[in-house]
N, C-alpha and C positions, 0 to 999 in steps of 0.2 A: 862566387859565380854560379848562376842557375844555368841547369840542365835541362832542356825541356823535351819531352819524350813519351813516347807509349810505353808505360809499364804498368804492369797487374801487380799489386802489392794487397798483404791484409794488412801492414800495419803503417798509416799515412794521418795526416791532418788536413779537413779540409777549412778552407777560406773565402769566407765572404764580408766584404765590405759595403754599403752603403754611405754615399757621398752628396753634398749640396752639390744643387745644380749648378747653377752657377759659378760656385768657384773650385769647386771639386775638393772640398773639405770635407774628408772622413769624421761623418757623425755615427759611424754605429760598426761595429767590426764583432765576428761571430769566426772562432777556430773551434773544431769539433774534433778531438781526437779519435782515431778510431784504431783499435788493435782486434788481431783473427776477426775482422770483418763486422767486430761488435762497438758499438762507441760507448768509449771506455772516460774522456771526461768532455769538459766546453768551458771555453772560455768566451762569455758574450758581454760586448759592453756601448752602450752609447759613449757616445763623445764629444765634451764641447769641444767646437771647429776653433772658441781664441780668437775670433775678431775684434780687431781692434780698432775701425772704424764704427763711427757710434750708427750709421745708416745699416752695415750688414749686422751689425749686434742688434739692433732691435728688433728682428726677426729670428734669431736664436736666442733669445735671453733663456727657455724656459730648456737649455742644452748646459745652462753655465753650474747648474746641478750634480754634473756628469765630469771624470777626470779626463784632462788631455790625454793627446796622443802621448806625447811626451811621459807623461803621468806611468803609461801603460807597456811602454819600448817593453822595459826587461821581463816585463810577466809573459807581453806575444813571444821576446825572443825564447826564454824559457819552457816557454809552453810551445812552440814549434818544435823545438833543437833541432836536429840533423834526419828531422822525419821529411818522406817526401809529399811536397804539399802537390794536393788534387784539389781544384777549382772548378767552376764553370763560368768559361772566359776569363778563367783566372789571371789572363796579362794584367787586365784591367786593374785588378786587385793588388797585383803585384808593385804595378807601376805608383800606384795612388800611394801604398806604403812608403817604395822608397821615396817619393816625394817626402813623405816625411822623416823621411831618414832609417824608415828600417829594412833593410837589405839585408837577405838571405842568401846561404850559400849551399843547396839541395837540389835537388832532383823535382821538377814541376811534371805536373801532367794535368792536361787541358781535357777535361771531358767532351768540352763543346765540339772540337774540332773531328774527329772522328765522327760522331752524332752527325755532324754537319755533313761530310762525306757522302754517308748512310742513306740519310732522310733527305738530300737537299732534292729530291722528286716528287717524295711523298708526302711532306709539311712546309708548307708556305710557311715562312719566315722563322728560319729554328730559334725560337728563344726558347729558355727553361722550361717555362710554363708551356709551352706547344707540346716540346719535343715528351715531359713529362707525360704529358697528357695522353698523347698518342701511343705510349709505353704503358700506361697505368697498369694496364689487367696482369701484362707478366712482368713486374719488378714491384711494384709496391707492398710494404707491411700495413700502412698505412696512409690516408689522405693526407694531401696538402693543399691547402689553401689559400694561405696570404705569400705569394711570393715577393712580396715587399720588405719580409722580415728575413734579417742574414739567418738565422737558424733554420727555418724554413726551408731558402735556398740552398741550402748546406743539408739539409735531410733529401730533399729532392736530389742533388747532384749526388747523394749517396746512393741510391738506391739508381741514379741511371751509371752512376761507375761500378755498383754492382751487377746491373744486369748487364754493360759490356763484358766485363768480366767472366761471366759465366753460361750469357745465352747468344745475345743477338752477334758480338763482334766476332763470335770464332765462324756464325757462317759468313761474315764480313770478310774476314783475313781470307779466309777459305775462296770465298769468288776473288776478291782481288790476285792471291796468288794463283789461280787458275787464268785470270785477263793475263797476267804479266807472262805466264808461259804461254800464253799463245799468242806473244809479241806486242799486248797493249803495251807502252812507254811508259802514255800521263798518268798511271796507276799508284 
């Protein structure tokens, strides 16, 4: 059973998957472990989606290079274990897994949602790449560029769970808990 919640941890795994449009076949899955706030290994792998009509296969033929999901179950469950995973819009990610059958039983935390909170004034349409953007000057080590690629996305979402972590969300909590004692409710 997952747990979904705000919590500040150093030692977590984050998750990002990429998936065909269409039928929502995870082609490409990226876990980045990360221990005291440093990332410590990754597990990245495409993936052929396995179709078996000969119409969607001929559009991923050059995917059948690449091991199933199936192929890779006990390496993600191994390489997850009981750490809590951190995503960006991680449900998504979540959900697409257990479709294919691998379901976790940990502690989740959504980076987006908070983010979302925060910025839903200041950035038209929070996606990754905005919200990163708009962040760059105080959280990043380093650029990012192709947000199409899960390691990518998975460095990005690292760097905005660490700078909730240590700048923008404590004045976050701080205003909200100040709304909520002066009677805001929807806070």
């Amino acid at each position: 059973m997952l747990n979904y919640k705000w919590k500040t941890t150093s030692d977590y795994v984050l998750i990002d998957v990429n998936c065909t449009k269409l039928h929502g076949r995870i082609i490409e899955i990226c876990c980045v472990k990360v221990k005291n706030d440093e990332i410590s290994d990754t597990l990245h792998s495409f993936i052929n989606p396995n179709f078996q009509k000969s119409k969607e296969k001929e559009n991923w033929l050059e995917y059948e290079q690449y091991p199933t999901i199936d192929d890779l179950k006990q390496q993600i469950y191994d390489f997850v274990g009981k750490n809590t995973i951190v995503g960006w819009c991680v449900d998504y990610d979540i959900q697409r897994l257990s479709v294919e059958g691998i379901v976790f039983d940990t502690t989740v935390v959504d980076v987006f949602e908070p983010w979302h909170r925060y910025l839903h004034n200041e950035v038209p349409y929070c996606s990754l790449r905005n919200v990163y953007e708009w962040n760059y000057e105080s959280c990043s080590k380093f650029r990012i560029y192709d947000f199409d690629k899960t390691y990518d996305k998975c460095l990005a979402t690292k760097q905005l769970y660490d700078s909730q972590k240590h700048y923008n969300m404590v004045k976050y909590q701080r205003k909200l808990e100040t709304m909520r004692r002066n009677g805001y409710k929807n806070v």
